[in-house]
VOKOL-874421 format. One line per field, with one value per residue: residue number from 1; residue in three letters; chain; y, z, x of N, C-alpha, C in turn. Coordinates in Angstrom, 3 decimals. Layout:
N
n = NUM, ...
res = ALA, ...
chain = A, ...
n.north = Y, ...
n.up = Z, ...
n.east = X, ...
ca.north = Y, ...
ca.up = Z, ...
ca.east = X, ...
c.north = Y, ...
c.up = Z, ...
c.east = X, ...
***
This chain:
116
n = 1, 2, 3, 4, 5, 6, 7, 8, 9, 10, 11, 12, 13, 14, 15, 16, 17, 18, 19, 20, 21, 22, 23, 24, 25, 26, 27, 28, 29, 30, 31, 32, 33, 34, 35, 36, 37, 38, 39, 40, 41, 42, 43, 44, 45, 46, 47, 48, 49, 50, 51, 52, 53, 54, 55, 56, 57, 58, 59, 60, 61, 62, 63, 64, 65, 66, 67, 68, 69, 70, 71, 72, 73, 74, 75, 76, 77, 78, 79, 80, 81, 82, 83, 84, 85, 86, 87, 88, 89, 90, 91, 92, 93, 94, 95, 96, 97, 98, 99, 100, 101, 102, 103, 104, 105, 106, 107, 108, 109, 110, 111, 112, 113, 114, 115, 116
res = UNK, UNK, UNK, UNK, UNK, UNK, UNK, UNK, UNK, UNK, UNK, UNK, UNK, UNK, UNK, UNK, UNK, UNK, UNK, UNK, UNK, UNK, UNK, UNK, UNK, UNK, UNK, UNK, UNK, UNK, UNK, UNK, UNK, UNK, UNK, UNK, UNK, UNK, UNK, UNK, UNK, UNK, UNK, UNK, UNK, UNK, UNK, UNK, UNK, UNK, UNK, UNK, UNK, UNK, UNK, UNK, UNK, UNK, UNK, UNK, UNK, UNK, UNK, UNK, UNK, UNK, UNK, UNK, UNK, UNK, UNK, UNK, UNK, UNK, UNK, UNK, UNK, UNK, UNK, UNK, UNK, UNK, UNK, UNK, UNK, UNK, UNK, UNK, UNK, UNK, UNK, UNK, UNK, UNK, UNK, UNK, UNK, UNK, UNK, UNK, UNK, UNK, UNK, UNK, UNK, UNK, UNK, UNK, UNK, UNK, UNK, UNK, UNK, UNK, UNK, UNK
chain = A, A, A, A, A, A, A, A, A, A, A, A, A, A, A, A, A, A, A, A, A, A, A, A, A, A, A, A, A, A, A, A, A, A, A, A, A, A, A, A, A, A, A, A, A, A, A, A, A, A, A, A, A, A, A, A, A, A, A, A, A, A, A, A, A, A, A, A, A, A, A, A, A, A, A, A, A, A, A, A, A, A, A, A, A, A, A, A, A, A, A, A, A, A, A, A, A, A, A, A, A, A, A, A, A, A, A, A, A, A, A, A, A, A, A, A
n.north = 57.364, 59.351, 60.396, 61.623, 63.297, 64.801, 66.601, 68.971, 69.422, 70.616, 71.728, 74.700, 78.288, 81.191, 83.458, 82.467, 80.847, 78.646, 76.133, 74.195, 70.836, 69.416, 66.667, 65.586, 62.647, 60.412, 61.678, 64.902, 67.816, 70.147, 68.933, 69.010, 70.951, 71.800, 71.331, 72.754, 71.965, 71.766, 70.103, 70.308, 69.473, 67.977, 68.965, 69.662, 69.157, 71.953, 73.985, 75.586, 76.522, 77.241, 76.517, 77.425, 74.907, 76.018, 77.596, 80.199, 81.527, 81.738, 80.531, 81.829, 81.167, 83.365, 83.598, 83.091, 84.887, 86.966, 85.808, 83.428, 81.873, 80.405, 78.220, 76.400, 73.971, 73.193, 71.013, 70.129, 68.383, 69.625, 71.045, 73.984, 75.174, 78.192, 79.760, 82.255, 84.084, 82.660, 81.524, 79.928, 78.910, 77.820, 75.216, 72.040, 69.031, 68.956, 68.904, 68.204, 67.839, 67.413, 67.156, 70.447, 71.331, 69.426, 67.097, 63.927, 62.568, 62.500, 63.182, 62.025, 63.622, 66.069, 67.188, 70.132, 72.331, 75.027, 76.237, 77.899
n.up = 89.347, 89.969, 92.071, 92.136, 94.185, 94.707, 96.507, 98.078, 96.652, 95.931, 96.592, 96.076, 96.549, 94.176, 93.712, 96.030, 97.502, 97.284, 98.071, 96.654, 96.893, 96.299, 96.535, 96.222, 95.731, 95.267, 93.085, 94.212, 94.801, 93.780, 91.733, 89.249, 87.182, 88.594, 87.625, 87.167, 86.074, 84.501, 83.408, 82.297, 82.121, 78.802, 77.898, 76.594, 78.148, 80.029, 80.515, 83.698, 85.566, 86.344, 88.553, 88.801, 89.413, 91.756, 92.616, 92.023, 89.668, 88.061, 86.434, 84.634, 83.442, 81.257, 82.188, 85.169, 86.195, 88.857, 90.151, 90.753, 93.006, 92.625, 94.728, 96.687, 98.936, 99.733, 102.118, 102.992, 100.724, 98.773, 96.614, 95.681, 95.258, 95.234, 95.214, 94.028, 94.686, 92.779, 89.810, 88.071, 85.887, 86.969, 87.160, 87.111, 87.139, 88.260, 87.934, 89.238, 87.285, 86.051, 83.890, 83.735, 81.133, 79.441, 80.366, 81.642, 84.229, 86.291, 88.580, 90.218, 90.402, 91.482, 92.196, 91.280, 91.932, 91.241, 92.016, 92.883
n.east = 21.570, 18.960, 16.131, 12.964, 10.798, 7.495, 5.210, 2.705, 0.992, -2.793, -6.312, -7.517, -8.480, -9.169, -6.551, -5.349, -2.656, 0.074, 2.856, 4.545, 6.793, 10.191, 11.403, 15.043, 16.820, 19.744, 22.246, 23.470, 21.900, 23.551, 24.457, 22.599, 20.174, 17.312, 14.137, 10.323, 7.618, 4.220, 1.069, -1.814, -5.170, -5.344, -3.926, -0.197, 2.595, 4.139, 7.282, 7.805, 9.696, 12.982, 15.903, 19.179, 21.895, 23.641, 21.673, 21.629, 20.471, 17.220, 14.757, 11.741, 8.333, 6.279, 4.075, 4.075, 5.980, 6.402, 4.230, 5.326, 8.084, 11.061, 13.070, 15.875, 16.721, 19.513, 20.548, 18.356, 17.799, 15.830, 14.104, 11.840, 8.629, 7.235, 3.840, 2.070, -1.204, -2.870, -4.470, -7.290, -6.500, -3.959, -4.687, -3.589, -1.448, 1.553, 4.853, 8.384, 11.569, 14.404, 17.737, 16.851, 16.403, 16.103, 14.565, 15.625, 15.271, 11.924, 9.431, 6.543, 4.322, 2.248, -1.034, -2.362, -5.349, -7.086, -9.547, -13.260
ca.north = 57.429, 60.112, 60.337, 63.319, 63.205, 66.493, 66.943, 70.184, 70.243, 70.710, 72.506, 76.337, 79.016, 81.855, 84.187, 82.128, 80.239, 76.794, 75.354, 72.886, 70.379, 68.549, 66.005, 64.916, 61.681, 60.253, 62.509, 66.087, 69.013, 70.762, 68.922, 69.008, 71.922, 71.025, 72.450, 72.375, 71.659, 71.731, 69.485, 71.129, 68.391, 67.886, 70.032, 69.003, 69.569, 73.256, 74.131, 76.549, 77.250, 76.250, 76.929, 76.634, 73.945, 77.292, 78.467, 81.942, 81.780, 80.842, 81.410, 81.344, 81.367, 84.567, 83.360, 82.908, 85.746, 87.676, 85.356, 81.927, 81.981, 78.770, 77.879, 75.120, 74.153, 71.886, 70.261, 69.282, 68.378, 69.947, 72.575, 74.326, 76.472, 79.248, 80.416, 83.121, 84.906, 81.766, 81.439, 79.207, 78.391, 77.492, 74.411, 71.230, 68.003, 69.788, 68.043, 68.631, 67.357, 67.305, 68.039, 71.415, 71.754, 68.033, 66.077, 62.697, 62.212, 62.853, 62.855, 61.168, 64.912, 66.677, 68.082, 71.321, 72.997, 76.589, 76.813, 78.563
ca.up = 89.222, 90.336, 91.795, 92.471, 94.858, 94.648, 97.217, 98.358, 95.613, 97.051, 96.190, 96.606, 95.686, 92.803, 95.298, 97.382, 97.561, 97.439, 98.147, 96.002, 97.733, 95.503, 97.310, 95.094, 95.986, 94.635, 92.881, 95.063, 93.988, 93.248, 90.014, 88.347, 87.196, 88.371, 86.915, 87.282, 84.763, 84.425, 82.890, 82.370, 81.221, 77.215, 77.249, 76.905, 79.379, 79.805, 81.387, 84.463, 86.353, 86.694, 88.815, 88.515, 90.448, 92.925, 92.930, 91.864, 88.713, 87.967, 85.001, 84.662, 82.350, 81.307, 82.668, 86.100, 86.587, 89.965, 91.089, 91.574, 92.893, 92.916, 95.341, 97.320, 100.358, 99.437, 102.979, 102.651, 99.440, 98.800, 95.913, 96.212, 94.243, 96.199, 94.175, 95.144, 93.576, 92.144, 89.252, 87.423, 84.869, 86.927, 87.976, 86.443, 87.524, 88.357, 87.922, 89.021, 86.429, 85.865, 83.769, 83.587, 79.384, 78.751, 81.293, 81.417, 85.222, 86.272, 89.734, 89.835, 90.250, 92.479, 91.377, 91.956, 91.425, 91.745, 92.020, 93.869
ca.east = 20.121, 17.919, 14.477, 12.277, 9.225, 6.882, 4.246, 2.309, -0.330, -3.893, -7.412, -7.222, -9.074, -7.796, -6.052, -4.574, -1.258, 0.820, 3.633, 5.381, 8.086, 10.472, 12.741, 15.961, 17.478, 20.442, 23.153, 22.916, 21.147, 24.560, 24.938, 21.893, 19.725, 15.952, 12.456, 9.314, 6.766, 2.778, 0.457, -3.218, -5.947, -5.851, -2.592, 1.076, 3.628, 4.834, 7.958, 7.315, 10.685, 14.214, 16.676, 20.736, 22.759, 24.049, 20.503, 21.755, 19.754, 16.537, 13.869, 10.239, 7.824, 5.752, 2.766, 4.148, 6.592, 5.966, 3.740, 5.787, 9.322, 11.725, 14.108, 16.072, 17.782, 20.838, 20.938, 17.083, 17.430, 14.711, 13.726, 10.538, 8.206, 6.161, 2.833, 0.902, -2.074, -3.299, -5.239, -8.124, -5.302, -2.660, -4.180, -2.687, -0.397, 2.959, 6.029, 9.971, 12.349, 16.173, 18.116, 15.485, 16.928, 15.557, 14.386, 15.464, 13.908, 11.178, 8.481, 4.697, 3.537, 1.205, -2.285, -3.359, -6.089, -7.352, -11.095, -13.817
c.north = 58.530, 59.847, 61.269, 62.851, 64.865, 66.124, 68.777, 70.430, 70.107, 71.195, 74.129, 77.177, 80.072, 82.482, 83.738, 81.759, 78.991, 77.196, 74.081, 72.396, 69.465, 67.360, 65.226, 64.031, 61.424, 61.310, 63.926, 67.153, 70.042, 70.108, 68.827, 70.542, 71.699, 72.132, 71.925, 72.638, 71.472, 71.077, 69.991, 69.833, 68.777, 68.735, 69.216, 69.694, 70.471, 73.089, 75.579, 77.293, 76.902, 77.048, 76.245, 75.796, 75.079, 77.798, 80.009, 82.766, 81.044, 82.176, 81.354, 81.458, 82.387, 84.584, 83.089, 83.952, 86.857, 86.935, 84.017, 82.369, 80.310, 79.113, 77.027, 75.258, 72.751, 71.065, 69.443, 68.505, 68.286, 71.499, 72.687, 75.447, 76.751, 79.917, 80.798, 83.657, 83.371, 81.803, 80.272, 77.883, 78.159, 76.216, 73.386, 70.592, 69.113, 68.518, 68.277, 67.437, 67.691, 66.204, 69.413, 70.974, 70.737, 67.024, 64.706, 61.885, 63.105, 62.139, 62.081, 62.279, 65.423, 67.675, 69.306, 71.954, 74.124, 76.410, 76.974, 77.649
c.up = 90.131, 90.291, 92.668, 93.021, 95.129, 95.806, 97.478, 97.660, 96.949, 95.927, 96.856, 96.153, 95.077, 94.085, 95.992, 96.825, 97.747, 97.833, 97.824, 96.996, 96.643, 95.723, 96.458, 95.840, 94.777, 94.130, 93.680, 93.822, 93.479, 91.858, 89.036, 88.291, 87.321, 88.212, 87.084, 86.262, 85.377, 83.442, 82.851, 81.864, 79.665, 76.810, 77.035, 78.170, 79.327, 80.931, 82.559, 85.251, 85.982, 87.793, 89.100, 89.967, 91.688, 93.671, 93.300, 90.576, 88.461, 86.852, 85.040, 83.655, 82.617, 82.044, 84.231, 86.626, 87.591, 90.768, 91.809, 91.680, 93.464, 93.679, 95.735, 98.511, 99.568, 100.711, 103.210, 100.974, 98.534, 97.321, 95.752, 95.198, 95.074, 95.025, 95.034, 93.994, 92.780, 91.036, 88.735, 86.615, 84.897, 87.333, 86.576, 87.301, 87.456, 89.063, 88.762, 88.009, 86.759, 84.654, 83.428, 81.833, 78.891, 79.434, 81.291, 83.114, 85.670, 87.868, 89.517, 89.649, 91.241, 91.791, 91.986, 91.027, 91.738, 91.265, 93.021, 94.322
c.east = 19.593, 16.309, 14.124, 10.798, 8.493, 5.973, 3.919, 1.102, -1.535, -5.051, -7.586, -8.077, -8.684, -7.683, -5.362, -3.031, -0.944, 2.769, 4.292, 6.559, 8.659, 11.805, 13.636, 16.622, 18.728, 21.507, 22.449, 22.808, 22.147, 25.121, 23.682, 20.677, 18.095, 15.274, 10.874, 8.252, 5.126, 2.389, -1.492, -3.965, -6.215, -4.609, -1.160, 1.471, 4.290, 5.626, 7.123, 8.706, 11.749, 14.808, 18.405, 21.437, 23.066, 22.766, 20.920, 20.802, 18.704, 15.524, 12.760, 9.750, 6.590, 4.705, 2.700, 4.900, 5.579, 4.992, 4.649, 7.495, 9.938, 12.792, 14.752, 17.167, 18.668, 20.394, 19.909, 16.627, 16.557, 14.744, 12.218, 9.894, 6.802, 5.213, 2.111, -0.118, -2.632, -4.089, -5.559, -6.726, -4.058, -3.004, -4.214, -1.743, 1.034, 4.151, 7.398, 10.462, 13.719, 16.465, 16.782, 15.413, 16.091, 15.293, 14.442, 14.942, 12.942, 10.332, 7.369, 4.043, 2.715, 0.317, -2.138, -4.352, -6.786, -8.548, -12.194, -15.029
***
């Protein structure tokens, strides 16, 4: 069993920056590939990141490239997603998941929201 706790969301304004935290319990972060996902109000659930069990590879989605980068510390078992430049339309419930491909767990989420 796996379980994923996010914290970091907040209220920001566009411009600024976050810090996602995504703490993995249970099986270690070397066997599963985790992601992070967004929820906008009235929207579905878009993927936003992944990155691989090694954390040598990781993907984003178009709408985030250059501004958000994912990472993790194995020993905190911890993976993290850094957003900068914020915008209006990034805010939304933000998830981590595992497996990234098809998530069968899943966090409670952390809001954020970008406005002035």
């Amino acid at each position: 069993q796996l379980q994923l706790v996010e914290s970091g969301g907040g209220l920001v304004q566009p411009g600024g920056s976050l810090r996602l935290s995504c703490v993995v319990s249970g099986l270690g972060l070397d066997y599963y590939v985790i992601g992070w996902f967004r929820q906008a109000p009235g929207k579905e659930r878009e993927g936003v990141s992944c990155i691989s069990n090694s954390g040598s590879n990781t993907r984003y989605a178009d709408s985030v490239k250059g501004r958000f980068t994912v990472s993790k510390d194995n020993a905190k078992n911890t993976v993290y997603l850094q957003m900068n430049n914020l915008k209006p339309e990034d805010t939304g419930v933000y998830y981590c998941g595992a497996p990234c491909s098809h998530p069968d767990y899943w966090g409670q989420g952390t809001q954020v929201t970008v406005s002035s």
